[in-house]
C-alpha positions in Angstrom: 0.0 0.0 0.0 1.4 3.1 -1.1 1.8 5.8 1.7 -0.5 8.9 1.7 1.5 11.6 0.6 1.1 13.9 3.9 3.1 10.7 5.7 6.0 10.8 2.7 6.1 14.5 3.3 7.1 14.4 6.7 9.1 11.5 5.7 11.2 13.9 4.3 11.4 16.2 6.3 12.1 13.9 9.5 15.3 12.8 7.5 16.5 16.9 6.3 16.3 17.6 10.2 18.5 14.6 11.2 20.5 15.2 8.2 20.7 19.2 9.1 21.6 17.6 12.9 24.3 15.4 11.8 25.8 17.6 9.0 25.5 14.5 6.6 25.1 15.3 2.8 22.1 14.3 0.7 22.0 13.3 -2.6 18.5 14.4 -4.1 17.1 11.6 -6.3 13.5 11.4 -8.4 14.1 8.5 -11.2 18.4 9.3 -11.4 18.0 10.0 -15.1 19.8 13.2 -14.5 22.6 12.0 -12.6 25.0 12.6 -15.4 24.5 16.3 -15.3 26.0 18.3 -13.1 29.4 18.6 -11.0 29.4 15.7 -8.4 27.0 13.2 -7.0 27.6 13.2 -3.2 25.8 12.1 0.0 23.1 10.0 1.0 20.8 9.1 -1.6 17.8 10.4 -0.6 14.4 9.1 -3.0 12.0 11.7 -4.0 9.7 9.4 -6.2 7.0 8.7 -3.9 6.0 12.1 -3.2 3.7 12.3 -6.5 0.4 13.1 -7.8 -1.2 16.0 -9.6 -2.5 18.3 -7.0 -4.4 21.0 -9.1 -5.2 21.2 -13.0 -7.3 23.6 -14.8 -7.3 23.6 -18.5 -9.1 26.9 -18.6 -6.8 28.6 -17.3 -3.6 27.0 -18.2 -2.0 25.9 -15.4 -0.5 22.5 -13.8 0.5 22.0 -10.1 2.6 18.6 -8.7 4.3 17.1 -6.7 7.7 16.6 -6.8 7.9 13.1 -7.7 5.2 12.6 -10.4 6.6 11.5 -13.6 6.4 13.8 -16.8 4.2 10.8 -18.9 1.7 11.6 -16.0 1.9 15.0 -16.6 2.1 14.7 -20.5 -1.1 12.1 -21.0 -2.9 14.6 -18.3 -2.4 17.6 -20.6 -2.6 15.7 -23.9 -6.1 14.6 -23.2 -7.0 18.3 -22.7 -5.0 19.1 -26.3 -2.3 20.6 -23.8 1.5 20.1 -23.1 4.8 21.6 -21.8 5.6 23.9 -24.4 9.0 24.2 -23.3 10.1 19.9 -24.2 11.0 18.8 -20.8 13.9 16.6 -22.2 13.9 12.6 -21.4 17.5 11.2 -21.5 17.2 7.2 -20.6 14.4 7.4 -18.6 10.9 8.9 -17.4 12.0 11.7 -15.1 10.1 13.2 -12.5 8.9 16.9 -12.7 11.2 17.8 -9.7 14.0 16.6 -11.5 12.5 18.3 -15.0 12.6 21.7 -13.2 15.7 21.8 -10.9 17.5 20.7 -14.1 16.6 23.5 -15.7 16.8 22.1 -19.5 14.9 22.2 -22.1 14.1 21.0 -25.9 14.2 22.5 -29.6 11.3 25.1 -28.7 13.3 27.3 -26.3 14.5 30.1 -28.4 10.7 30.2 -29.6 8.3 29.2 -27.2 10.4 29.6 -23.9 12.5 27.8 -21.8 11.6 26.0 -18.3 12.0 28.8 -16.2 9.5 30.9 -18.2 6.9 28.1 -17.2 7.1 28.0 -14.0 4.6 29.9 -11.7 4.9 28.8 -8.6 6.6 26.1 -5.7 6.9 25.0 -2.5 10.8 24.0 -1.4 11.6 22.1 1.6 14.9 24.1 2.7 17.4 23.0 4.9 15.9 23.5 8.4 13.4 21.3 7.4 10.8 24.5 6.8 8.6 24.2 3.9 8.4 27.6 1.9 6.1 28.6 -0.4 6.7 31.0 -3.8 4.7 32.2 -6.3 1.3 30.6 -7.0 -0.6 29.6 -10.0 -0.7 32.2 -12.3 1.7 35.2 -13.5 0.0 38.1 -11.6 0.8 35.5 -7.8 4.3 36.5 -8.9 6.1 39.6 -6.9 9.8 41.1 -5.6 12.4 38.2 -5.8 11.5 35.6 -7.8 12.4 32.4 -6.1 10.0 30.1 -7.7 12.0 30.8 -11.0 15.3 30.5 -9.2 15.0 26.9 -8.5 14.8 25.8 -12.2 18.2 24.6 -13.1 19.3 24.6 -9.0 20.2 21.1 -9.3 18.6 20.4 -6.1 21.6 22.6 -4.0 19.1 25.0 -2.3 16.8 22.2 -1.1 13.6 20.0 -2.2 11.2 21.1 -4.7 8.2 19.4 -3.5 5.6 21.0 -5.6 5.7 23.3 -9.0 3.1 25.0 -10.9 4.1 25.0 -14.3 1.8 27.4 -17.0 0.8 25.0 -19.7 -0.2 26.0 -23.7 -2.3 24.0 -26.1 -0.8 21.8 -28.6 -0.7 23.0 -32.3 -3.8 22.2 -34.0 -1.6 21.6 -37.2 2.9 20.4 -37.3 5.4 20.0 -40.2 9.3 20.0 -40.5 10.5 20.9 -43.6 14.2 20.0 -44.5 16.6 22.6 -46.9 20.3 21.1 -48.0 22.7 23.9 -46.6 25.6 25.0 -45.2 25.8 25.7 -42.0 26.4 29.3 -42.5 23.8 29.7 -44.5 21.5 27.6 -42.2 22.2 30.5 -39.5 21.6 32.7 -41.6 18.2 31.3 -42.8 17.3 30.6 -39.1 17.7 34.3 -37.7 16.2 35.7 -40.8 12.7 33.8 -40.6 13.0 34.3 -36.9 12.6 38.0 -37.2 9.5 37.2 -39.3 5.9 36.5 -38.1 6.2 32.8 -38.8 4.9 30.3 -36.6 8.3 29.0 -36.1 8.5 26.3 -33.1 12.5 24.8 -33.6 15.3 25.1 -35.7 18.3 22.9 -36.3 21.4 21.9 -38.6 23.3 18.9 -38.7 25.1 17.2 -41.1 24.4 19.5 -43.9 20.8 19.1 -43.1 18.6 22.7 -41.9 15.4 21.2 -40.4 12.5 23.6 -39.4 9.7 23.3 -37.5 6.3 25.1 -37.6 3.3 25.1 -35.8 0.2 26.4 -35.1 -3.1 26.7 -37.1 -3.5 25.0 -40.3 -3.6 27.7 -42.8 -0.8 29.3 -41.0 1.5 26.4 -41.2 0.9 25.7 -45.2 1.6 29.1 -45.9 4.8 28.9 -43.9 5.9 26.1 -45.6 5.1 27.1 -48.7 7.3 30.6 -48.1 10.5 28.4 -46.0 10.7 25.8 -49.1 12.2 22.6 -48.7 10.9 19.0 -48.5 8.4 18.4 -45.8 9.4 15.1 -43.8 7.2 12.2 -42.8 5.5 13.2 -39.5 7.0 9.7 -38.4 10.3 11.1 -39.4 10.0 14.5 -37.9 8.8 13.4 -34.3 11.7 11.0 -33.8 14.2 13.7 -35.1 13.3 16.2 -32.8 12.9 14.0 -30.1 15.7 12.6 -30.7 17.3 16.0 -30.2 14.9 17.0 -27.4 16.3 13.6 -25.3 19.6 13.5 -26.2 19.4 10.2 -28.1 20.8 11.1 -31.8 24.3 9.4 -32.7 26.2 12.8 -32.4 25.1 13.1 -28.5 27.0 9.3 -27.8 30.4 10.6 -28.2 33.0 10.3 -25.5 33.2 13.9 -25.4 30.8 16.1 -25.7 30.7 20.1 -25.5 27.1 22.1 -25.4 27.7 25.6 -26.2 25.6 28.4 -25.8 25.7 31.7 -27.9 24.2 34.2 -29.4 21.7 32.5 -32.2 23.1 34.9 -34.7 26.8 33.9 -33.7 28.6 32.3 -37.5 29.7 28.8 -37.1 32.6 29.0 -34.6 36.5 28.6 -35.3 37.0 24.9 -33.8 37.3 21.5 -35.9 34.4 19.2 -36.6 31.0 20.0 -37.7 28.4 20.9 -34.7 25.0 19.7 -34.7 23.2 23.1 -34.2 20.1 23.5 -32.1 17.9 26.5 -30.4 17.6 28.5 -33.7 21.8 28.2 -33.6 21.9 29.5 -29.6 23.0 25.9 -28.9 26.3 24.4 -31.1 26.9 20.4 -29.8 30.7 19.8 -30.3 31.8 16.0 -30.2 35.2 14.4 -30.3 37.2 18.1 -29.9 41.0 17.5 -30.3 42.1 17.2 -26.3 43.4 20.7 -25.5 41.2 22.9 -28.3 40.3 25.9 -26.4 36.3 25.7 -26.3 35.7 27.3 -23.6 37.7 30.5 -24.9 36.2 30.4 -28.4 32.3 30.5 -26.5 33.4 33.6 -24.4 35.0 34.9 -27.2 31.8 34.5 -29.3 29.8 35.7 -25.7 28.6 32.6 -24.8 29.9 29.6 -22.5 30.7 26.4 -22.8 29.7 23.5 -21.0 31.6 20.4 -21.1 28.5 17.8 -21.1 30.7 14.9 -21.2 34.3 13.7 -21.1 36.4 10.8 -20.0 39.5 13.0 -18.7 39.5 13.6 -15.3 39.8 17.4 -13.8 37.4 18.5 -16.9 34.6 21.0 -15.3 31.3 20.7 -16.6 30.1 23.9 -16.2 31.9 27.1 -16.7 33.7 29.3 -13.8 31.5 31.4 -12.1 33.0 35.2 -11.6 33.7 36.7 -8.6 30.3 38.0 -8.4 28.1 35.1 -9.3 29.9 33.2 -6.9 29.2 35.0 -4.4 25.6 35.7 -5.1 25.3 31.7 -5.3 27.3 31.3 -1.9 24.9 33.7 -0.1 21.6 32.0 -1.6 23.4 28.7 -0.1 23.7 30.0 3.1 20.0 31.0 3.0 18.7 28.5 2.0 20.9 24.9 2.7 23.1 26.7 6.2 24.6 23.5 7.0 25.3 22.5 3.6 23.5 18.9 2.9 22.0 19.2 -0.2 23.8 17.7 -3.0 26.8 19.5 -2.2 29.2 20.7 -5.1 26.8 19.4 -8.2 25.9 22.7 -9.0 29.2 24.8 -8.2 32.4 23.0 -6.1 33.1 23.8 -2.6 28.8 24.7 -2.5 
């Protein structure tokens, strides 16, 4: 019999106070099929996936509220039957992850340069910090939302700040009509394509190059998707074809992401193909540039700030390699004092977000 979810709650928050006592790390966990994202996996592992369930949905007005632990096909098959979904492509690498997990990650699909990315969704959440206190930001719709926003400022915490138990996420309606359509290109010219129909009213939902291949997606009403595929050009794929490309993208699964190493940049879209060897595969309108097999010492990280961006190393077998980029001065310390808030005795998943935190 599974246990109500008030008894899980204070479950959890039984074990932060003994962990808080004892100064003993926890390692957050929903379904682990983030665990190969971030700086370190330390601690206890402490299991998140029983505190589920959708605790508010109202189709009318757009919004979804969960627990922490629900997986996102719950979420997805409850919005889909209302013609609804997570606009912003909650991605699935391996595994069915929980929404916890979906929002302290932080990542998102092939819609975020046009739809918005995770952070934009969320409305609302309830985090269980490192007293054992459960706090409350935000609500369920935009207008809730006032001063700091906190709520916001968990997506992509990696869990460092505390438990998410619950988020309310804003949700959209599905397009009533979809095609990709595929143009032979360069990759220059790819960029190029992709910023100038961006700055058009096109119903424009993702954009990416690889292998000589520009794929675009549009969606949105019938007559307005014809039209723009009648004014991109190209070959319109299979719908078949086009779903398990993007979500191949979406979830990490294309060949390209299975290298040893792997580098996700992020730059300006209209950035020109960068100066390092090797063809990317280009996501996010060309924001996002997916380097694998770099030479060992190639300088990525000071071509993306060079280009404005950064660079995250998303996988590699040498040891010492960083994933994510060093903070400055400032960001540092804006993260140590949100730390100290929030987590004072340091036992959530110390150092996956940022080292020594």
């Amino acid at each position: 019999m599974t246990d109500a979810p008030e008894a899980v709650l204070e479950g959890l928050r039984e074990r932060v106070r003994a962990a808080a006592r004892d100064r003993e790390p926890l390692r957050l966990r929903g379904h682990g099929s983030k665990d190969f994202y971030g700086e370190a996996l330390e601690g206890e592992v402490l299991e998140l996936g029983a505190y589920a369930g959708i605790i508010d949905y109202e189709p009318s007005e757009l919004f979804i509220r969960a627990r922490c632990g629900t997986p996102l096909s719950v979420i997805e098959a409850t919005l889909a039957a209302q013609g609804q979904h997570l606009a912003f492509e909650p991605p699935r690498p391996g595994a069915d992850p929980t929404l916890g997990g979906a929002v302290a990650s932080g990542l998102s699909g092939p819609a975020r340069l046009y739809l918005g990315a995770a952070r934009d969704f969320v409305l609302g959440a309830r985090l269980l910090d490192g007293h054992g206190e459960l706090l409350a930001f935000g609500g369920n719709v935009m207008k809730n939302v006032a001063g700091f926003d906190v709520a916001r400022l968990l997506c992509g915490s990696l869990g460092i700040l505390g438990i998410l138990t619950e988020v309310a996420l804003k949700v959209l309606p599905r397009p009533r009509a979809e095609r990709t359509v595929r143009l032979e290109l360069p990759a220059a010219a790819a960029l190029e394509r992709f910023n100038r129909l961006a700055g058009q009213p096109l119903p424009l939902t993702a954009c990416a190059w690889h292998e000589g291949q520009a794929s675009l997606r549009i969606g949105g009403a019938e007559p307005a998707v014809e039209a723009a595929c009648v004014q991109i050009g190209g070959e319109v794929l299979d719908a078949g074809m086009a779903e398990a490309f993007w979500r191949g993208i979406r979830d990490y699964a294309l060949p390209h992401f299975s290298a040893a190493t792997l580098w996700r940049i992020s730059v300006p879209a209209t950035t020109a193909p960068l100066p390092l060897p090797g063809a990317p595969l280009i996501d996010g309108g060309g924001a996002i540039r997916w380097y694998a097999d770099l030479p060992a010492g190639t300088a990525v990280r000071e071509v993306a700030t060079a280009a404005g961006g950064t660079a995250q190393c998303w996988r590699t077998p040498a040891r010492g390699t960083r994933s994510f980029a060093p903070l400055s001065p400032v960001a540092l310390e804006l993260h140590r004092r949100l730390k100290a808030r929030f987590d004072p005795h340091g036992i959530f998943n110390p150092g996956r977000l940022v080292p020594g935190l």
